[in-house]
GUNUDO-761764 format. One record per residue (C-alpha): residue in three letters; x, y, z. Coordinates in steps of 0.25 Angstrom, whole numbers, plus 5000, padded with zeros to 4 digits. Layout:
N
alaXYZ;...
end
This chain:
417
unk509453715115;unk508953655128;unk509753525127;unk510953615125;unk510553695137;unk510253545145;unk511853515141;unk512353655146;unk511653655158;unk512253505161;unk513553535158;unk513653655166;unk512853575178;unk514153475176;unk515153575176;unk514753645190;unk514453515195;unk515853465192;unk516353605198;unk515653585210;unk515853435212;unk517353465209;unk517453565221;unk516853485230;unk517853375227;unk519053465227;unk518453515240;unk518053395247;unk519653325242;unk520253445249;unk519453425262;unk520053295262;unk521253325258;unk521653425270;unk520653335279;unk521653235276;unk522953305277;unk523753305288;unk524753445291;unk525953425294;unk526553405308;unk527153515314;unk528753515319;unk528753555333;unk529953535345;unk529453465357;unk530153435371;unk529753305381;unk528853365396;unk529853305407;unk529953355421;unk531353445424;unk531753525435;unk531353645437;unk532053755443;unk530953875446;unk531454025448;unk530854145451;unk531154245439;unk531354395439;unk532054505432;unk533154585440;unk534154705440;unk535554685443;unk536454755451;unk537954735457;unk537754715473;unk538954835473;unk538754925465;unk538555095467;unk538755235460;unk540055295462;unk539955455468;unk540855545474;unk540455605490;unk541355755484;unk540955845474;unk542355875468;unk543155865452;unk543355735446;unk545055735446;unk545055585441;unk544255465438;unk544955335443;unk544155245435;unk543555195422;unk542155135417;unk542254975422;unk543354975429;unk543254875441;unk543854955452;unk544254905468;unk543554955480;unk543955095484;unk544555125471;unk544855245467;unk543755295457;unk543655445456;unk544655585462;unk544055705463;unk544955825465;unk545355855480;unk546455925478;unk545656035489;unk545255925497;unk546755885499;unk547356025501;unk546256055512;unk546755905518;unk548155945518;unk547756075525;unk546856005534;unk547955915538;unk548956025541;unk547956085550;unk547755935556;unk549155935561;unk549456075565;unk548056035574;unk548755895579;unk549955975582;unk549156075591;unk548655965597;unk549955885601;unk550456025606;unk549256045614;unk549355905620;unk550755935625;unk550556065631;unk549355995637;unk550255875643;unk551255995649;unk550056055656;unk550256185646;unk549156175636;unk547756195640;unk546456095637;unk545956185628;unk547056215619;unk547056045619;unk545856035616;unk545756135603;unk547156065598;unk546255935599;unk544955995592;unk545756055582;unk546555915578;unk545355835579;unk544755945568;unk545955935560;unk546055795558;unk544355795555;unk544655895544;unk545555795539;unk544855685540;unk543655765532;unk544655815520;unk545155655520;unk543855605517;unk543355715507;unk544755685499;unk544155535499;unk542955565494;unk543655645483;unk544055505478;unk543055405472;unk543255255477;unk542555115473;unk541755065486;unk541854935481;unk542554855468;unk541854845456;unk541654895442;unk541755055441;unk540555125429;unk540955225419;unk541355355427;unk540155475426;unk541055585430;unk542455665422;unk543555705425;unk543455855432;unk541955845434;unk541455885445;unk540555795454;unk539755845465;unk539355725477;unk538655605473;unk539055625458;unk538955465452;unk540355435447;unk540255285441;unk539555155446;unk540355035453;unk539754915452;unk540354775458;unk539954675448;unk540354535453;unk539054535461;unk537854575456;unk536254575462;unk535154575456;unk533754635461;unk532454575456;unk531054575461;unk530054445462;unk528654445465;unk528154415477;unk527654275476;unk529054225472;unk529554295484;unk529454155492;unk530354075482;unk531554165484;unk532554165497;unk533954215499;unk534954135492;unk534254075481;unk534854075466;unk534654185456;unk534854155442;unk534954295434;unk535154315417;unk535254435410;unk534054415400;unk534654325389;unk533654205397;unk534954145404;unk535154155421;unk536654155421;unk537054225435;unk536754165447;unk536554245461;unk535754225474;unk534654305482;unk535454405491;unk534154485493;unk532454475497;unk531854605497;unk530854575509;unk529954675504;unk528854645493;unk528654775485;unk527054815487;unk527054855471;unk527554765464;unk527554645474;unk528854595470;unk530054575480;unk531454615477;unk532554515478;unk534154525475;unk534954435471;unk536454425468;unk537454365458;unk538754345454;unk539354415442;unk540654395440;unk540754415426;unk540054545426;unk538854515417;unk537854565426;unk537854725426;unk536954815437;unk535654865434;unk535454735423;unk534154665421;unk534254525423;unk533254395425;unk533254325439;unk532854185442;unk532854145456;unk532953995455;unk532053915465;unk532353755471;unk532353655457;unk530953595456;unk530853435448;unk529853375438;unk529553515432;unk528753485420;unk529253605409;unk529253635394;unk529953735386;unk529353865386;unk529253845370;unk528253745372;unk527153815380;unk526253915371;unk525354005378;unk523854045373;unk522654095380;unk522153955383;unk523353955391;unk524653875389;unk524953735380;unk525953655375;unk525953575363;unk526253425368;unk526453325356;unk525953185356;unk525753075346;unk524453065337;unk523352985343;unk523052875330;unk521952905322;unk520652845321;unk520252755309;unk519052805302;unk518352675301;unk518552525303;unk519352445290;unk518252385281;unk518152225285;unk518852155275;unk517652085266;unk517551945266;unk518351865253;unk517551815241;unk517851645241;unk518651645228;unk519251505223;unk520651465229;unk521751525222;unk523251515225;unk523451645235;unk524951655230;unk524151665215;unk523351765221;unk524551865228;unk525251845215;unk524151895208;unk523752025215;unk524052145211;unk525352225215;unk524552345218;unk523752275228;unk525052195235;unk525552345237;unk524252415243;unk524152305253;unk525552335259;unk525352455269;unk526452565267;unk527352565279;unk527452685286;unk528652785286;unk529452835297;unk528552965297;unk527252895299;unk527852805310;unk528252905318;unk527052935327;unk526253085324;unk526253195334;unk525153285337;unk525053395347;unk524253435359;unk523953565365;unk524153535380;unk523953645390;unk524853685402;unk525053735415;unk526553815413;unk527153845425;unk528453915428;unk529553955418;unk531053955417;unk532353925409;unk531253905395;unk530453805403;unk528953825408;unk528453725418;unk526953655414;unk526353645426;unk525153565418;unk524653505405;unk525953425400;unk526653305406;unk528053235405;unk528153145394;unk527353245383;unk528053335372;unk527953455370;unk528253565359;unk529153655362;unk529453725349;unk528453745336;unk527153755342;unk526753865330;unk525553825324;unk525253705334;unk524053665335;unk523153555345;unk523353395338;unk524453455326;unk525353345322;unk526853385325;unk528253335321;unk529353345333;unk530553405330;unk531553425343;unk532753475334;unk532453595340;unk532653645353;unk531753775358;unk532453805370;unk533753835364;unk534253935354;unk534153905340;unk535753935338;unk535953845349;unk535153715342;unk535853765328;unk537253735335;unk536853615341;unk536653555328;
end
């Protein structure tokens, strides 16, 4: 009973062991195994550092608004008799826009002017007695008065019959009329908007410390927000007052628009462009990555040659054996050893020299057109990752792949190729 029980006990002592020893070797295989294994280089898009020219702006958003450009109202009250015009229509200065009815207006000036002449004939009459030694001063001077009066009244009924009828102060481009026929309109009623829109200006505000960069004259680049500058203009306008509140200044500018794609009261972005500056070092926006440490780049660089972990055993020294033939002795060894003595010749991958990454920290600086300026940490000469920096790490191997190019559109590369 006890032997059996010694034979139990030792086959169950073998069994954990074997257990146990097996995990550890499974264990200490897979420590080696990922110790070992290398992962794989990650494809990322690159661009050479060089020195460009750099052209510096001041930035700013603005609102648009034509240099001519006002409210249309009427000075009478009165009833709309006709509207002489339609929305968008481009009209000529002092056009005829709007008639309001005057037919009592007209009637009182054809009285007017009846009484106007029966007074200049008093007059005339009054002069001749007055040359014949007849007429007295005072009769003269009442014929006088009561002609100069007439012709006042006249005068007055004119100008209220032209402000009956609506005209362009200037040529441009009339708005959608606010008003109906036979409405009545009282003074100061808005009819339409007329806006001339081959010259536009827009107003924008900078702060203070830019305020020495800008003059009279300089270029003035403005986009509507798609990320492009198209229109070109030039500062008309320096407010020479800073704003106590919000310590920005208010400067205008103006532009051409010809085509008519600038509209008033539109957002737009301004760039003032200042004198061109050389040896800029700049990278694509892409490439810098901002964290709390502050801002870095990945530069790529070949892999420094690793060390060998120990010295090649000396070769021992050869036992004396009895002359043979060598030709004998090469004849007589074994394939197997001919073949283990040749090194395998490296491939194309393995020649090709590998690339790691460093985490370099930088100094941007200004901004402009997708570029940023670094003022330190990178110089000419190194290479820098533009696109794929997900999941980049300090020292990771990388495979370059400039196929791709981040600062253009995707639809733009695809009808490239």
């Amino acid at each position: 009973m006890i032997k059996r029980f010694i034979i139990a006990f030792i086959l169950l002592v073998l069994v954990c062991g074997g257990i146990v020893g097996f995990n550890l070797f499974r264990d200490n295989a897979m420590q080696q195994f990922f110790a070992t294994m290398k992962p794989p280089a990650a494809t990322v898009s690159t661009t050479i550092v060089k020195p460009t020219e750099w052209t510096p702006g001041v930035e700013a958003i603005g609102t648009v608004s034509a240099v001519r450009g006002v409210d249309l109202t009427v000075e009478t009250a009165g009833i709309v008799k006709d509207i002489l015009f339609h929305a968008n229509q481009k009209v000529e200065a002092n056009a005829s826009l709007l008639q309001l009815d005057d037919a009592a207006e007209r009637a009182d000036l054809d009285a007017t002017k009846a009484q106007a002449a029966l007074d200049q004939t008093a007059l005339t009459r009054a002069l001749e007695l007055q040359k014949r030694d007849v007429g007295s001063e005072s009769t003269l001077d009442t014929a006088r008065a009561a002609a100069l009066a007439s012709a006042s009244r006249v005068n007055r009924l004119q100008a209220v019959l032209k402000q009956k009828l609506l005209t362009a102060p200037f040529g441009g481009t009339v708005g959608i009329p606010r008003i109906d026929l036979g409405q009545y309109l009282s003074p100061g009623t808005s009819v339409a908007t007329l806006q001339d829109l081959e010259t536009m200006r827009a107003d924008f505000s900078v702060p203070e410390q830019q305020l020495p960069l800008l003059k009279i004259g300089q270029t003035v680049r403005l986009g509507i927000g798609d990320g492009e500058l198209p229109f070109a203009g030039t500062i008309r306008g320096i407010d020479p007052k800073i704003d106590p509140t919000s310590r920005l200044v208010t400067v205008r500018a103006e532009v051409a628009n010809p085509e008519g794609k600038l509209t008033p009261g539109q957002f737009v972005q301004v760039r003032v462009e200042l004198p061109e500056e050389n040896n800029v070092l700049t990278v694509p926006q892409t490439a810098l990555t901002s964290s709390l440490y502050g801002d870095f780049v990945y530069v790529v660089r070949p892999a420094k040659p690793a060390a060998a972990n120990g010295a090649a055993p000396a070769a021992a020294e050869p036992e004396e054996k009895p002359a043979t033939d060598p030709a004998a002795e090469a004849s007589a060894a074994k394939p197997e050893e001919q073949s283990a003595a040749a090194p395998a010749e490296p491939t194309a991958e393995e020649q090709k020299p590998q690339l790691v990454l460093a985490q370099v920290f930088v100094k941007p600086g200004r901004r402009n057109a997708g570029l940023v300026e670094i003022l330190e940490g990178i110089a000419p000469g190194d290479e820098v990752v533009t696109a794929g920096q997900n999941r980049l790490s300090n020292g990771m191997s990388v495979a370059v792949d400039n196929t791709i190019d981040p600062s253009k559109p995707a639809n733009q590369q695809a009808a490239q190729k």
